[in-house]
Structure formats: structure tokens, C-alpha cells
N, C-alpha and C positions, 0 to 999 in steps of 0.2 A: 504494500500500500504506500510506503515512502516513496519508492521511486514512482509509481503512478503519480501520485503529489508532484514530486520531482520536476517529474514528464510534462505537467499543469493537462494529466491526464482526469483527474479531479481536483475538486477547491472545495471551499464552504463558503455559503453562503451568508448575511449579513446576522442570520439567528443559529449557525451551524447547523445547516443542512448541508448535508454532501452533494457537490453538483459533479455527475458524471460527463464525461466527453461522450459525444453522438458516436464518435469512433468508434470507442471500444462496443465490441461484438458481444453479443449474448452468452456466449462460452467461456470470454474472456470475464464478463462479468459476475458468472457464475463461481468462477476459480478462483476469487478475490472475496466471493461474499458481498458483493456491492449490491446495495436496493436503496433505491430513489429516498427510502423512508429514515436511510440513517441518520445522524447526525452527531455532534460533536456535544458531549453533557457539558461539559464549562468553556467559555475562551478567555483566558486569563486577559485582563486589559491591555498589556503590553504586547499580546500576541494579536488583538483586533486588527493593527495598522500593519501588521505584515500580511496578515490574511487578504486585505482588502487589497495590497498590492498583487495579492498571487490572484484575486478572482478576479482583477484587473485582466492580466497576463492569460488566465484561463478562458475569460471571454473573448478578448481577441483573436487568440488563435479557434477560438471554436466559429469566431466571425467570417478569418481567414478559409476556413474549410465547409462554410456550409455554400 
């Protein structure tokens, strides 16, 4: 799951909701345990304004590919 993160093959979103990449396939999501419905139990304050920068980062390339 890091390196998916990594990849900004997933982020969180502004309430820690995990936002998947369109990319990633059914199989692949399957193998990871990924569902639309996870999300993140705390975001420590100091971790919000990096987050925001990777759903940044996560959006655009998902902008770039659709």
C-alpha cells in the first residue's frame, strides 16, 4: 500500500477517505484489499498539508489519464 501511495496510485481525501486510481484493475484491487469505503481513523494535523499536497498530485495525474 506505501508504494501505491508512493505511485499517487491512491491518496485521501479531505475526511480520509481513500481515493483509488481509475487505473488500477479489479484484480489488482482485490490483492491490496482496496474498497472505495476505507479510510484513514485519524490525520494527525501536521500530516493534513502533506496529504493535501499528494491529493493534489493524485488528481492531476488521474486528470492527465482520463
Amino acid at each position: 500500500l506505501d508504494r501505491l501511495f508512493d505511485r499517487c496510485l491512491i491518496s485521501f481525501d479531505e475526511k480520509g477517505k481513500v481515493l483509488i486510481a481509475r487505473r488500477l484493475d479489479p484484480m489488482t484491487r482485490e490483492h491490496f484489499g482496496l474498497s472505495s469505503s476505507m479510510r484513514l481513523r485519524f490525520v494527525p494535523e501536521q500530516t493534513e498539508k502533506y496529504l493535501a499536497r499528494h491529493r493534489k498530485a493524485f488528481r492531476e495525474r488521474e486528470a492527465v489519464r482520463a
